[in-house]
DRENVO-602401 format. One record per residue (C-alpha): residue in three letters; z negated, x, y; residue number from 1. Coordinates in steps of 0.02 Angstrom, whole numbers, plus 50000, padded with zeros to 5 digits. Example, Ala and Ser with C-alpha at 12.3 -4.5 7.8 and 13.67 -1.06 7.14 Angstrom:
2
(lotor "ALA", (49610, 50615, 49775), 1)
(lotor "SER", (49643, 50684, 49947), 2)
//
This chain:
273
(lotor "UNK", (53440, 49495, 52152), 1)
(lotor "UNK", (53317, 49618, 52213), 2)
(lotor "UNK", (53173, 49540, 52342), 3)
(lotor "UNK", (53101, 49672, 52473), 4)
(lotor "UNK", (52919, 49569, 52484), 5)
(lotor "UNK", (52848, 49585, 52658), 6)
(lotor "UNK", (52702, 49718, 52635), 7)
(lotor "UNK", (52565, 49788, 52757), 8)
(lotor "UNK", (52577, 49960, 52728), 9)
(lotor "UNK", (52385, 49991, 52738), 10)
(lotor "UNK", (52363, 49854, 52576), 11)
(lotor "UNK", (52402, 49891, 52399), 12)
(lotor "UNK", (52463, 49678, 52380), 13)
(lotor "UNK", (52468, 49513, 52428), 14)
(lotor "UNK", (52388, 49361, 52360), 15)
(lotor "UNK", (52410, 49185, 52424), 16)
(lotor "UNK", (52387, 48995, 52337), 17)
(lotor "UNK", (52551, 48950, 52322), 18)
(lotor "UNK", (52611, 48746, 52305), 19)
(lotor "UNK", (52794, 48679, 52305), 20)
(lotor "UNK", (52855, 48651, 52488), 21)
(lotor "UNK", (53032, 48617, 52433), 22)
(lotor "UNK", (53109, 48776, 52464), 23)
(lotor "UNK", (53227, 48829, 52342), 24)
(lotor "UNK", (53190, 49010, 52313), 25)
(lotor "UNK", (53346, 49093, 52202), 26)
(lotor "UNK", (53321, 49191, 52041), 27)
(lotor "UNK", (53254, 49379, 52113), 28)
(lotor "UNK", (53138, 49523, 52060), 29)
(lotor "UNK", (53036, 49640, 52169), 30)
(lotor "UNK", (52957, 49815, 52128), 31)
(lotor "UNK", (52801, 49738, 52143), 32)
(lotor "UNK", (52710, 49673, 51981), 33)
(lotor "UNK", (52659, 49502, 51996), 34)
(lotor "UNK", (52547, 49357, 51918), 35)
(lotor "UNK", (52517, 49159, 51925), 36)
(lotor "UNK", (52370, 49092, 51871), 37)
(lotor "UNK", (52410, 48905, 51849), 38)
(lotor "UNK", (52271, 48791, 51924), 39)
(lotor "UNK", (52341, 48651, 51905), 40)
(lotor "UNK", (52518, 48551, 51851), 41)
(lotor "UNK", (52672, 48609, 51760), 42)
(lotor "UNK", (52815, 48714, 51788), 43)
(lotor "UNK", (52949, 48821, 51689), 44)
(lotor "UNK", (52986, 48995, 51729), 45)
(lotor "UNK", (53160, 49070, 51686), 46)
(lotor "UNK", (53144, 49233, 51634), 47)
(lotor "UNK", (53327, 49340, 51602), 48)
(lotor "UNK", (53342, 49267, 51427), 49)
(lotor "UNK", (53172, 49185, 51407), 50)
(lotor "UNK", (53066, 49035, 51445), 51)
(lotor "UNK", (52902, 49027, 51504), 52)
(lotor "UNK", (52819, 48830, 51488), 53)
(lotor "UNK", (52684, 48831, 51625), 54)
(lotor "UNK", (52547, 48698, 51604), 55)
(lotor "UNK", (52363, 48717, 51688), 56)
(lotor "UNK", (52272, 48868, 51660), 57)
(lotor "UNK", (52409, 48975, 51603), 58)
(lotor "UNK", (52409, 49149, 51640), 59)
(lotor "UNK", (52593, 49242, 51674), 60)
(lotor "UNK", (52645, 49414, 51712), 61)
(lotor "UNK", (52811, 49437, 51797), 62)
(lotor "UNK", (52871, 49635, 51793), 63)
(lotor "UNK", (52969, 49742, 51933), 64)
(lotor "UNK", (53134, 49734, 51804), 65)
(lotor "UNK", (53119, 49541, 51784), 66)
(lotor "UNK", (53235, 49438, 51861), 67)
(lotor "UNK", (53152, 49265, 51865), 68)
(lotor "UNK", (53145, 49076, 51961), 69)
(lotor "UNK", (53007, 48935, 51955), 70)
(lotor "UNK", (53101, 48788, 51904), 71)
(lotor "UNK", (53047, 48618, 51875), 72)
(lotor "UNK", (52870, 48598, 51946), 73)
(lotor "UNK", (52786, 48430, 51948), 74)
(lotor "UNK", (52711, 48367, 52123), 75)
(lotor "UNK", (52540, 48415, 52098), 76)
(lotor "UNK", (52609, 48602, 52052), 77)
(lotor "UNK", (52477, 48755, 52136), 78)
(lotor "UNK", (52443, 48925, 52053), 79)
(lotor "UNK", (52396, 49084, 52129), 80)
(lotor "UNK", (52504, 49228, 52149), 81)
(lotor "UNK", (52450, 49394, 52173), 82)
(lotor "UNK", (52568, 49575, 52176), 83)
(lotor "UNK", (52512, 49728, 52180), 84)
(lotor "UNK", (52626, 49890, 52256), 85)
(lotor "UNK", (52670, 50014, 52098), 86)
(lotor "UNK", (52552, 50141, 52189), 87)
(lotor "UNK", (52404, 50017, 52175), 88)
(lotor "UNK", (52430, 49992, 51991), 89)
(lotor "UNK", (52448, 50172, 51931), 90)
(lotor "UNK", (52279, 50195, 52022), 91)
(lotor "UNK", (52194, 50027, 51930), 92)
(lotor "UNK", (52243, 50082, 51762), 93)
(lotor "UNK", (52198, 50205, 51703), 94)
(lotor "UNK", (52132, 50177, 51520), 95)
(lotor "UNK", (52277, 50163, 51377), 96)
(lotor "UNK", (52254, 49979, 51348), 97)
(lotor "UNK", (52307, 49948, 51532), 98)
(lotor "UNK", (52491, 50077, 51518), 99)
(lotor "UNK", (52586, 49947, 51488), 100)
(lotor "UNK", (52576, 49857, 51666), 101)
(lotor "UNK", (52686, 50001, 51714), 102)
(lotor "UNK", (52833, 49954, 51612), 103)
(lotor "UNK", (52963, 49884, 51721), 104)
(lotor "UNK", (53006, 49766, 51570), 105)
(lotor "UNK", (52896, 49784, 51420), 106)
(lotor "UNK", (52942, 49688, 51279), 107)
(lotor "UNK", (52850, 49549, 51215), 108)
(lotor "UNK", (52779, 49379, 51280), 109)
(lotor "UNK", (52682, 49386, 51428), 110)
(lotor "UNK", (52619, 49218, 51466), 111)
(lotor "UNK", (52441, 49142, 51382), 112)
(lotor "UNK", (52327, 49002, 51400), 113)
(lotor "UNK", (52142, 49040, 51477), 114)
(lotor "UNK", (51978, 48954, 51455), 115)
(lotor "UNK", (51912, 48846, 51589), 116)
(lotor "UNK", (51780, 48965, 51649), 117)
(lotor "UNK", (51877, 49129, 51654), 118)
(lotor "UNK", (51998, 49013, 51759), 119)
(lotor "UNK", (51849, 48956, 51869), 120)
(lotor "UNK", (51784, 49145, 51886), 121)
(lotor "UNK", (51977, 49218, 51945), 122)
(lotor "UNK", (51988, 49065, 52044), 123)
(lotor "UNK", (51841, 49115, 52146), 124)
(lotor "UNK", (51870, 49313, 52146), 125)
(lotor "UNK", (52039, 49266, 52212), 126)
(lotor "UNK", (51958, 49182, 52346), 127)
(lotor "UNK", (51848, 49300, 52383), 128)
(lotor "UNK", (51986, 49427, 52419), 129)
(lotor "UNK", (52084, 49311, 52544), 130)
(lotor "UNK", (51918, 49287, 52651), 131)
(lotor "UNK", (51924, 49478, 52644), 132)
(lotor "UNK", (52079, 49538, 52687), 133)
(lotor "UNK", (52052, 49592, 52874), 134)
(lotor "UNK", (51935, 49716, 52800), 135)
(lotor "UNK", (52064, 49831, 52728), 136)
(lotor "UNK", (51960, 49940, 52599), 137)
(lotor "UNK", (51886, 49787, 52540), 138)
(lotor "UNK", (52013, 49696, 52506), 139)
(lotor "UNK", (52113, 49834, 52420), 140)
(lotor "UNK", (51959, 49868, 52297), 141)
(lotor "UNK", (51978, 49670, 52281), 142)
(lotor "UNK", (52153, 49673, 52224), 143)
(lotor "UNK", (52109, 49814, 52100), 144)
(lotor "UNK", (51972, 49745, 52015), 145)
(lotor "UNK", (52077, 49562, 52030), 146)
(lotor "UNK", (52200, 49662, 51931), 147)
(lotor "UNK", (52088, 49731, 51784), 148)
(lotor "UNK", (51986, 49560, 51784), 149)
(lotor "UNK", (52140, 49454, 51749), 150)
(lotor "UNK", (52232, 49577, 51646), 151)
(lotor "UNK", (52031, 49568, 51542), 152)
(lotor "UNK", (52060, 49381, 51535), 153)
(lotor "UNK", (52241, 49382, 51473), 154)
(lotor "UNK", (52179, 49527, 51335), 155)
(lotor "UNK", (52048, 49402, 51257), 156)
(lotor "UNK", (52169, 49219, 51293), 157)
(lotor "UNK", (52242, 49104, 51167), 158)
(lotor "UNK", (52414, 49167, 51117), 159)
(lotor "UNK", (52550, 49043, 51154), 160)
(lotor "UNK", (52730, 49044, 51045), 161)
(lotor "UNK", (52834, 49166, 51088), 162)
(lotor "UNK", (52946, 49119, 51238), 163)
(lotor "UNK", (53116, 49020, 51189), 164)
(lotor "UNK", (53247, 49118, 51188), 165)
(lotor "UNK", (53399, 49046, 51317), 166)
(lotor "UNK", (53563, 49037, 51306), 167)
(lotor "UNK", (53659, 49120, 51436), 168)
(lotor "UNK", (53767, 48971, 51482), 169)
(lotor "UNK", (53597, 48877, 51483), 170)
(lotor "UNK", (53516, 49001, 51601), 171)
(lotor "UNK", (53669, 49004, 51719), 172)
(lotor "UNK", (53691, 48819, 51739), 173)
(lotor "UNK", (53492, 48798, 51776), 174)
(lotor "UNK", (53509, 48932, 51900), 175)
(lotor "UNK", (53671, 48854, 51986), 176)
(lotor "UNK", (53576, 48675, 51981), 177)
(lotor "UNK", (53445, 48767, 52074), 178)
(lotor "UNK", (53531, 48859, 52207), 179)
(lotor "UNK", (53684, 48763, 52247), 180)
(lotor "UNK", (53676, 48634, 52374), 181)
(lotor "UNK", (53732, 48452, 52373), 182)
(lotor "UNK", (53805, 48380, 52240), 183)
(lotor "UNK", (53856, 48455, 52068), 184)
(lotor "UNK", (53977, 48405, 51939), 185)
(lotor "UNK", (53894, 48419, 51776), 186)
(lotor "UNK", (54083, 48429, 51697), 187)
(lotor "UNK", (54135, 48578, 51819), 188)
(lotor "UNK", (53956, 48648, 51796), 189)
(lotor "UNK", (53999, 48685, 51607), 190)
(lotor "UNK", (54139, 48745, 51635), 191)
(lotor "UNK", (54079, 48897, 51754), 192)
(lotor "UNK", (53946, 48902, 51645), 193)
(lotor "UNK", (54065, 48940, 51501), 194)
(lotor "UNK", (54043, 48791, 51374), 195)
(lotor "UNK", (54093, 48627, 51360), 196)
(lotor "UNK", (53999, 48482, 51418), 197)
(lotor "UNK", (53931, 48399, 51246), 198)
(lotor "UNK", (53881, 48573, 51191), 199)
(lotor "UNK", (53791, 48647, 51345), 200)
(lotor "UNK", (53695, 48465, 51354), 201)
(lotor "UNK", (53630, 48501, 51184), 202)
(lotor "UNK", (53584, 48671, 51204), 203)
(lotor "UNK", (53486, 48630, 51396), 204)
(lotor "UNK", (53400, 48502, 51338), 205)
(lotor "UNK", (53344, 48599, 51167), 206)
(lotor "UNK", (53288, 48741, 51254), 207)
(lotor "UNK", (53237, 48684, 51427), 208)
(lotor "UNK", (53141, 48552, 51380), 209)
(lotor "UNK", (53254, 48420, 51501), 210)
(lotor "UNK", (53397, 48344, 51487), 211)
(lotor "UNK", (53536, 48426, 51599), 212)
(lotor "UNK", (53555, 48253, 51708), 213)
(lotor "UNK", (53371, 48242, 51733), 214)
(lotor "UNK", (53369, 48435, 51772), 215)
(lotor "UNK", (53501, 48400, 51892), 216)
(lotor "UNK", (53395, 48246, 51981), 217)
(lotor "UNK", (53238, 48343, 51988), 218)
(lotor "UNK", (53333, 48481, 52088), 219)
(lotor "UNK", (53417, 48343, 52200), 220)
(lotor "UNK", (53203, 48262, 52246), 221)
(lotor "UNK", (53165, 48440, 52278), 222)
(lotor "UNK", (53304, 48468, 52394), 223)
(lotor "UNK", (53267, 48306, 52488), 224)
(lotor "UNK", (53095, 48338, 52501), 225)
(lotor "UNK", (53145, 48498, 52592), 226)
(lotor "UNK", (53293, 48416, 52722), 227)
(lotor "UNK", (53161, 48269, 52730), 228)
(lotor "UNK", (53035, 48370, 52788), 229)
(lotor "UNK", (52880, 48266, 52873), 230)
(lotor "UNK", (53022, 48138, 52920), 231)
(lotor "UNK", (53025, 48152, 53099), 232)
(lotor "UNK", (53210, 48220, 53130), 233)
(lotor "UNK", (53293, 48133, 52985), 234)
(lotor "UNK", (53309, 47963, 52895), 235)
(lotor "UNK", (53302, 47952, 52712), 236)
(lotor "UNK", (53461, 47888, 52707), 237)
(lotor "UNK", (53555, 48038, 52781), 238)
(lotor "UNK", (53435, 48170, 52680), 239)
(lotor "UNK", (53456, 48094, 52520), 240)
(lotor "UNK", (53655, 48104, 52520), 241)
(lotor "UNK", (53636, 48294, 52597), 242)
(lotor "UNK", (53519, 48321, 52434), 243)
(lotor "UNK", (53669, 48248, 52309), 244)
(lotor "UNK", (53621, 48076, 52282), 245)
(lotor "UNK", (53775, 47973, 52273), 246)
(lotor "UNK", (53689, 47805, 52328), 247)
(lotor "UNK", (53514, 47758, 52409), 248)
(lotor "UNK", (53473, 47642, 52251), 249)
(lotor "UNK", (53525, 47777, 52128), 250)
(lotor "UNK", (53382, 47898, 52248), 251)
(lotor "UNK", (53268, 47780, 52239), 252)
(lotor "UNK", (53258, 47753, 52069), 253)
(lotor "UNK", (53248, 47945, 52046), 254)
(lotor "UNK", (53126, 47969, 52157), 255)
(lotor "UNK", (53011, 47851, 52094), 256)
(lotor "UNK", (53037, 47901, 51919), 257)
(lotor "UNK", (53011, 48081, 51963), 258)
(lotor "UNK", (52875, 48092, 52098), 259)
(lotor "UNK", (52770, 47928, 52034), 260)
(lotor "UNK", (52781, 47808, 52202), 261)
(lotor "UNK", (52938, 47738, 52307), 262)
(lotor "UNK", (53018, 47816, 52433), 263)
(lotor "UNK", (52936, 47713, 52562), 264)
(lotor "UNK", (52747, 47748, 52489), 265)
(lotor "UNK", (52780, 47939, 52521), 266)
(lotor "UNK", (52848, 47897, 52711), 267)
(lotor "UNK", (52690, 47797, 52722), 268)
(lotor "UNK", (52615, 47940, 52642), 269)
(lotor "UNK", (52672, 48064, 52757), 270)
(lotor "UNK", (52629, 47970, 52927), 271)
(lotor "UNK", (52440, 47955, 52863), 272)
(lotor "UNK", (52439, 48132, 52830), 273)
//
């Protein structure tokens, strides 16, 4: 699905800090290029046919041709995202090293590890250029440099293994998990996904990383955390069956397993806040 990110016309990008809110956002692309610099926690990104394992400090590159979704990001999840309008990159790179940012899908792996201090340098340049952004022709030389400093940084970073490749059937079943509400039938979600149940368990949790039932639960905590909200118009109850959990027992198991503290603690949690 093709995104039209909100732009103002007189800046070449956007960059914000982004953490998990429980929105479920559907697999898209944009004609913006885009990066996340990791800052801390874990997350996978599903890339067409690939996998991208994000852990803290990793670097990505997500192209205008890339059809991708954020799946399965712990609690503590935060990473910066910054993209850049086509017109702002042909003008940032200019030497031959730097072409390749304006392939719509280049091949290859696009996702690497980066030491502590480049992370600590981008973290503060990236900073920088929020603080700036009423001043327009400051923050657009910002973005610009942003974009040669981190693509610098991913140049000289630890190469990771290449990016699993994904079954299709895998990739559609994670993507229906994410975007379909309520609860899901893990026997009917093979079969639209095209294989039967023992073998698309396998294959999801070989190349996902999860098992397909604990996949399937961290999507269900996600979508209470977003019908939950801060609590004040619903009880747990009601927003754990409207997330898919058969059973407040069965949800609060999950959700302690998953997020680290009962279901109470993170009401508690919540009213403190």
């Amino acid at each position: 699905m093709r995104e039209v990110l909100p732009m103002p016309e007189a800046r070449d990008g956007r960059i914000w800090r982004y953490v998990p809110r429980g929105r479920i956002h559907p697999m898209h692309h944009h004609d913006e290029l885009e990066l996340n610099l990791v800052l801390r926690g874990r997350g996978r990104y599903l890339l067409g046919d690939r996998r991208y394992d994000l852990a803290r400090h990793s670097l990505v590159w997500l192209f205008s041709r890339q059809d991708h979704i954020l799946l399965d990001t712990t609690p503590d999840f935060a990473c910066w995202i910054i993209v850049w309008k086509p017109e702002a990159v042909r003008r940032a790179c200019t030497e031959p090293g730097t072409r390749v940012l304006f392939d719509p899908n280049p091949a290859g792996h696009f996702c690497r590890r980066l030491s502590a201090e480049r992370v600590e340098a981008l973290d503060k340049l990236h900073a920088e250029i929020v603080n700036a952004e009423p001043d327009g022709p400051r923050f657009n030389y910002g973005l610009g440099y942003a974009l040669l400093a981190a693509w610098a940084a991913f140049e000289e970073a630890e190469r990771l293994p290449a990016g699993l490749d994904v079954h299709p059937a895998v990739e559609r079943a994670a993507v229906l998990l994410r975007e379909r509400e309520g609860d899901a039938d893990l026997e009917e979600l093979a079969a639209e996904a095209g294989l039967s149940f023992p073998r698309l368990s396998r294959l999801f949790k070989q190349q996902m990383g999860v098992a397909l039932a604990q996949f399937r639960n961290q999507q269900r905590v996600e979508r209470f955390l977003r019908v939950y909200g801060t609590g004040q118009r619903r009880n747990m109850l009601d927003a754990a069956l409207e997330a898919g959990f058969g059973s407040y027992p069965q949800f609060h198991r999950v959700f302690k397993a998953l997020m680290g503290r009962s279901p109470a603690a993170y009401r508690r949690g919540l009213k403190s806040d």
